[in-house]
C-alpha positions as CSV (number, residue, x, y, z in Angstrom):
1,X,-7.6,-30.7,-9.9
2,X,-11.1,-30.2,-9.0
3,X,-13.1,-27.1,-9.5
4,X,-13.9,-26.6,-5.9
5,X,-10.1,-27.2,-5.3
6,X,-9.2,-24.4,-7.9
7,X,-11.5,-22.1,-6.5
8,X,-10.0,-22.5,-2.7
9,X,-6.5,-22.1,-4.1
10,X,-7.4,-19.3,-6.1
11,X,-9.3,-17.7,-2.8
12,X,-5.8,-18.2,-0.9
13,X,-4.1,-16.7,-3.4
14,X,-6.2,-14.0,-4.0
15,X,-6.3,-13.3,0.0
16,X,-2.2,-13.5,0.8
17,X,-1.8,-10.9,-2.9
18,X,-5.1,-8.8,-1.7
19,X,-3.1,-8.4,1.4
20,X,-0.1,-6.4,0.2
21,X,-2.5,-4.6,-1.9
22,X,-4.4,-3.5,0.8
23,X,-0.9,-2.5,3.2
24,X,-0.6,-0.3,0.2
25,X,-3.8,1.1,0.0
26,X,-3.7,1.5,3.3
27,X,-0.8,3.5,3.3
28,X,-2.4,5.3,0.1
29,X,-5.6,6.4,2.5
30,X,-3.4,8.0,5.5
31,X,-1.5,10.2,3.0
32,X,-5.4,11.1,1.5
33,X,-6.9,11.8,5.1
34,X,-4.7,14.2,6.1
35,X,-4.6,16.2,2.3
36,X,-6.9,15.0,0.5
37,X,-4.3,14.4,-2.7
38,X,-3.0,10.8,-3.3
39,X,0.2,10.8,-3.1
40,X,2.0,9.8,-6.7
41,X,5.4,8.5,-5.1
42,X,4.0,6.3,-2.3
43,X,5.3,3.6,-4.8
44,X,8.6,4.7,-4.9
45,X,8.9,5.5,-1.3
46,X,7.8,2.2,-0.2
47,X,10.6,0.6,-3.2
48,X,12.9,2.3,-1.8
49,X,12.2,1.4,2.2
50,X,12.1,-2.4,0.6
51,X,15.8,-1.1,-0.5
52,X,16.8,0.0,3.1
53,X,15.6,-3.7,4.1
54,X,18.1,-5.2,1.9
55,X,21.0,-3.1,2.9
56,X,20.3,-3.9,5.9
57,X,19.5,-7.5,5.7
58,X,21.9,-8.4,3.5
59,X,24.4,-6.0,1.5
60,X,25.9,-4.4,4.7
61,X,24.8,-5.6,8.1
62,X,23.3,-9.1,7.8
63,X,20.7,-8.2,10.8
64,X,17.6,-10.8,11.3
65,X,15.3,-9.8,8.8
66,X,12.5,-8.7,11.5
67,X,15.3,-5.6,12.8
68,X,16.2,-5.3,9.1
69,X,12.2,-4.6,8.4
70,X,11.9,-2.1,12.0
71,X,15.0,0.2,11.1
72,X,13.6,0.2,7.3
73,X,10.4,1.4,8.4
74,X,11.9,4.0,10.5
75,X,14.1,5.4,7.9
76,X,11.1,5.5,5.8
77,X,9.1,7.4,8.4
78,X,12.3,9.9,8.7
79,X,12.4,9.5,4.9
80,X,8.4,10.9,4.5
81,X,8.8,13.4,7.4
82,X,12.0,15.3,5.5
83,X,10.2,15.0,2.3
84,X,6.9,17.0,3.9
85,X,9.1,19.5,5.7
86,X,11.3,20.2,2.9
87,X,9.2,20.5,-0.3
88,X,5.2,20.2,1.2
89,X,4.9,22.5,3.9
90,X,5.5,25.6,2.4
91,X,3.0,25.2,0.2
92,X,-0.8,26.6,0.6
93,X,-2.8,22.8,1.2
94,X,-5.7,24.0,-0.8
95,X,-3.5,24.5,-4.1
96,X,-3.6,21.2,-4.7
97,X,-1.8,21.5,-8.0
98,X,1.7,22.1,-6.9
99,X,2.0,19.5,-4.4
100,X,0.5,17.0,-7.2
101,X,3.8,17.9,-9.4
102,X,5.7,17.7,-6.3
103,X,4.7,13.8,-5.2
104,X,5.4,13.1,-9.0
105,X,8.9,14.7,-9.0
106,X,9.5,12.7,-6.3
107,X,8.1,9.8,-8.0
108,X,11.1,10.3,-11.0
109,X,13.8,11.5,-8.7
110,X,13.7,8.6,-6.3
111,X,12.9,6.4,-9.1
112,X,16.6,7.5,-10.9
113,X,18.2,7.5,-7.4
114,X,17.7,3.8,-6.9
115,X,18.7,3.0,-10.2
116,X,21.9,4.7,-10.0
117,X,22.6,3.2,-6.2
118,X,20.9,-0.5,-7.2
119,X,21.1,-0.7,-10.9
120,X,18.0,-2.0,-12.5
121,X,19.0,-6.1,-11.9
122,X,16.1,-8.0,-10.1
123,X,17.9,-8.8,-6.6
124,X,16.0,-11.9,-4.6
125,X,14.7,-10.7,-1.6
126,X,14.8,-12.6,1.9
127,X,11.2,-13.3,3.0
128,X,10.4,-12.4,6.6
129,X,8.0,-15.8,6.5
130,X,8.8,-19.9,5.0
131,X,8.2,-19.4,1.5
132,X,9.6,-22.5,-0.4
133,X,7.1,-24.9,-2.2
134,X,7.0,-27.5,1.2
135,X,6.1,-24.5,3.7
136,X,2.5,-25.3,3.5
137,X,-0.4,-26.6,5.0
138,X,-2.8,-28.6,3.0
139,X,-6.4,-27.6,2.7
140,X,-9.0,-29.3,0.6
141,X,-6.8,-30.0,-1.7
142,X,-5.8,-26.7,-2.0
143,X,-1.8,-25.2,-0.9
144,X,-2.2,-22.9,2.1
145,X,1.5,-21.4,1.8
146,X,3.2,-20.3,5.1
147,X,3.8,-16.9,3.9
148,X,0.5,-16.4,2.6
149,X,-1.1,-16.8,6.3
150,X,2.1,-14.6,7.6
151,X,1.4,-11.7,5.1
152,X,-2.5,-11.7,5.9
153,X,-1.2,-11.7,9.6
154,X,0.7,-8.9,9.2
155,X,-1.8,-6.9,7.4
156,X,-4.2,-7.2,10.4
157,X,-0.8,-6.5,13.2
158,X,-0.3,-3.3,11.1
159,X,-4.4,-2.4,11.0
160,X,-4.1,-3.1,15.2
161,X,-1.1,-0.5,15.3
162,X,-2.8,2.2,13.1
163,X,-6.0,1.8,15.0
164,X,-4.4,2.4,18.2
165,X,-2.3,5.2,17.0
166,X,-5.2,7.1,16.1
167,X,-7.8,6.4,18.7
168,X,-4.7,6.3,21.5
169,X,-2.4,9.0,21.4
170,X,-2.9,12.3,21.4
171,X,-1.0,12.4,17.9
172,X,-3.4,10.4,16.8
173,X,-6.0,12.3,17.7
174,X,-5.1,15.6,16.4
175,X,-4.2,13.7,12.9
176,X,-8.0,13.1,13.1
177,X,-8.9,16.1,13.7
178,X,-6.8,17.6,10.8
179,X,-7.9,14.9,8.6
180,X,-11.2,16.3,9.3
181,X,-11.0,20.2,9.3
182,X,-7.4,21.8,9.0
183,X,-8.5,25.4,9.8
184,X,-10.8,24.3,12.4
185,X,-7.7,22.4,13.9
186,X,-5.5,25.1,13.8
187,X,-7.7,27.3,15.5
188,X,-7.6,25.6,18.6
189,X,-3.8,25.4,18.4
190,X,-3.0,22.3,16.7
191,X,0.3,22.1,14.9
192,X,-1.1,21.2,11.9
193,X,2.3,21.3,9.7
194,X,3.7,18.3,12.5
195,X,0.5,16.8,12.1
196,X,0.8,16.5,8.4
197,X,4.5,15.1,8.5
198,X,3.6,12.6,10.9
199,X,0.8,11.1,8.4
200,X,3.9,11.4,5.9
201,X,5.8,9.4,8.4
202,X,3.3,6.7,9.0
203,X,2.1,6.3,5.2
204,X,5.7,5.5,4.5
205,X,6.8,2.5,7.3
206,X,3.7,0.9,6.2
207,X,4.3,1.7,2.5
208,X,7.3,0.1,3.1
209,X,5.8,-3.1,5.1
210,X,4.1,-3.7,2.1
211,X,6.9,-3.1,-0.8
212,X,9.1,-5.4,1.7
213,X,5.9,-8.1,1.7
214,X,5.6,-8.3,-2.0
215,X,9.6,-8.3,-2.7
216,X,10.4,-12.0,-2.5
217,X,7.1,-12.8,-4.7
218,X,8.1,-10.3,-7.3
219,X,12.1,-9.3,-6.8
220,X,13.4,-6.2,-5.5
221,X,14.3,-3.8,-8.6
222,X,13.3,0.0,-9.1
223,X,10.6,-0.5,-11.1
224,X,8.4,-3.4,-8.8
225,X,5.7,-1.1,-7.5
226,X,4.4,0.0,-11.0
227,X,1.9,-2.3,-11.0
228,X,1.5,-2.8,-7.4
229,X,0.5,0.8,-6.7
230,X,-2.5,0.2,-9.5
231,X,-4.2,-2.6,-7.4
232,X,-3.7,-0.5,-4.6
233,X,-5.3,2.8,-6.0
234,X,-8.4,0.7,-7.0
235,X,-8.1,-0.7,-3.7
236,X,-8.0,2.8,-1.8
237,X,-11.3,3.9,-4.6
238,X,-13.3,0.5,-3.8
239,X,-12.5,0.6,-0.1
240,X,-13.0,4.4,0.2
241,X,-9.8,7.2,-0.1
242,X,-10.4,8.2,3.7
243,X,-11.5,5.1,5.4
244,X,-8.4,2.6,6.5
245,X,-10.2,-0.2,6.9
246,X,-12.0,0.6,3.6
247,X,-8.3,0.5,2.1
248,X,-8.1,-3.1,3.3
249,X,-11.4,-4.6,2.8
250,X,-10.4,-3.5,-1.1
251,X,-7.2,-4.7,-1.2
252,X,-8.4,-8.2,0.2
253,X,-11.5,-7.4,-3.0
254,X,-9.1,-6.8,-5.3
255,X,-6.5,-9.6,-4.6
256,X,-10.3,-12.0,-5.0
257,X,-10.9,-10.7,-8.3
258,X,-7.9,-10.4,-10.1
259,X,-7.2,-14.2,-8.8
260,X,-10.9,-16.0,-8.6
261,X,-12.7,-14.0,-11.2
262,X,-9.9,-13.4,-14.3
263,X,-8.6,-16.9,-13.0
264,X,-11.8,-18.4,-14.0
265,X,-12.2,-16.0,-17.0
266,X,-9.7,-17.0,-18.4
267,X,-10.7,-20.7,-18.8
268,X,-13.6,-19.9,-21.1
269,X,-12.2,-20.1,-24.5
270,X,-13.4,-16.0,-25.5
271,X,-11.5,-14.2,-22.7
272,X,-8.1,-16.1,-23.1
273,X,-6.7,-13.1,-24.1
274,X,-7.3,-10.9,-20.8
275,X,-4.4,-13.9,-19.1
276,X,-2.0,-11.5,-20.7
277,X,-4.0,-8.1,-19.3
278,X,-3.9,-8.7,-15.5
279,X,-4.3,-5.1,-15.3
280,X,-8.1,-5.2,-16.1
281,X,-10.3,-5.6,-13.2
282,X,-8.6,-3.7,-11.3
283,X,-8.8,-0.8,-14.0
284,X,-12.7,-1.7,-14.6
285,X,-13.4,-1.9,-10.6
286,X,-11.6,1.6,-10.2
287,X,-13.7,3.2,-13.1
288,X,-16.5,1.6,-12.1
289,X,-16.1,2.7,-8.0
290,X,-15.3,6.3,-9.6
291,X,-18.8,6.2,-11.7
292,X,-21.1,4.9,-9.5
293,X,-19.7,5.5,-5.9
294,X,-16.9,8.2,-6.0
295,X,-16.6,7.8,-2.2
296,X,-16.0,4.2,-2.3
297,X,-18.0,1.8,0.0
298,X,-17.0,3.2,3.2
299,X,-15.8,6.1,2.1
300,X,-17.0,10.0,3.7
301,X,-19.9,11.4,0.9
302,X,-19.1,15.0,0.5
303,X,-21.4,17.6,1.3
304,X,-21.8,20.5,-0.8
305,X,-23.4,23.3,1.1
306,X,-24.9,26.4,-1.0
């Protein structure tokens, strides 16, 4: 193979993977906006939604896998919602420190619950798109894979629907306005404790889009976001923690990196070693991002006034 036909193969690699990162991320920076915390379990919550998909798909009802992926996401959403209203809201939002060791409880205890209801065995996951070896389209050379263009589709469907949820409805709207100033917000009667579990609600269908995305690719088991939610989390840094499109634009960076640049790394003789450390651009890119830029490219600076 060619080296211009490695590098376009590793750019549609790196675009379908940078994809799910950045439905992730994405999910990451709604959660952020309106609380400014990330949120510790989104990687569990969105496992656990890829669950829901299964069950639905094919341990109980054997639905198409597009109604499979709907009712998952809304289950989610209910899933998030409960989880604000039951252990968030009664919390004071600027003690950050309690609701930090709550989104990590959560983290272990829906963790343990999906190992004791799925066991720990990788289970193959139905992919919502064509996804053996011939499902392809041939490019320079280079494999364009079927689900590579329907992930990257998707990412930019579920970008349309967040867009017009908050510049559309009025929900929308007042989740900006939270996400902005929560006291100034509930001063001109905004419910800001509904506002707050609907951003739960919509970080966790899309957390789930992406956990159901990357599930054929990597098998469904408890412990498949681990890694995931660490490309993301650069992602979100990169892209900026409160900007959505930020989140994506990083994912789609990240998924470039980690395939173009450690792929071609790793073919000079003295970085052979990082083939078995995928883990470290996205590591370097997030300490870098949190040295040099804090608020990520397109990320809000913060203004300290004295």
């Amino acid at each position: 193979m060619s080296t211009s036909t490695l590098l376009l193969q590793r750019i549609f690699d790196g675009v379908s993977t940078g994809a799910v990162y950045a439905t992730v991320a994405v999910a990451m920076v709604l959660i952020f906006k309106a609380t400014t915390l990330i949120n510790f379990a989104q990687g569990e919550l969105a496992m656990i939604g890829a669950f829901f998909a299964y069950v639905f798909a094919v341990q109980a009802l054997q639905l198409p896998m597009v109604l499979a992926i709907i009712f998952a996401m809304a289950l989610s959403a209910l899933l998030g919602m409960g989880i604000e209203r039951a252990l968030l809201r009664s919390f004071d939002p600027d003690d950050h420190l309690p609701v930090v060791l709550i989104t990590l409880g959560v983290f272990y205890i829906v963790n343990a619950l999906a190992g004791q209801i799925w066991n720990y065995q990788p289970r193959i996951m139905p992919s919502l798109f064509p996804n053996n070896f011939d499902d392809k389209w041939t490019i320079g050379g280079a494999n364009l894979f079927y689900d590579a263009v329907g992930i990257t589709l998707s990412l930019l469907l579920m970008l349309s629907v967040i867009y017009v949820i908050l510049n559309k409805t009025k929900m929308g709207l007042a989740f900006r306005a939270v996400s902005s100033n929560s006291e100034s917000s509930r001063l001109v009667g905004i419910r800001v404790g509904r506002v707050l579990s609907f951003g739960w609600a919509l970080a966790c269908a899309f957390g789930t889009l992406g956990a159901i995305l990357v599930a054929p690719r990597i098998t469904l088991q408890p412990q498949m976001m681990a890694f995931v939610l660490v490309y993301a989390l650069a992602a979100a840094a990169f892209g900026g923690l409160d900007s959505v499109l930020g989140a994506a634009i990083g994912g789609l960076a990240v998924g470039l990196i980690n395939s173009v640049g450690l792929g071609f790394l790793t073919d000079i003789d003295a970085f052979k070693d990082f083939r078995a450390t995928p883990l470290i651009p996205p590591l370097l890119l997030l300490l870098g991002t949190l040295w040099f830029r804090p608020s990520g490219l397109f990320g809000t600076k913060r203004v300290e006034r004295v």
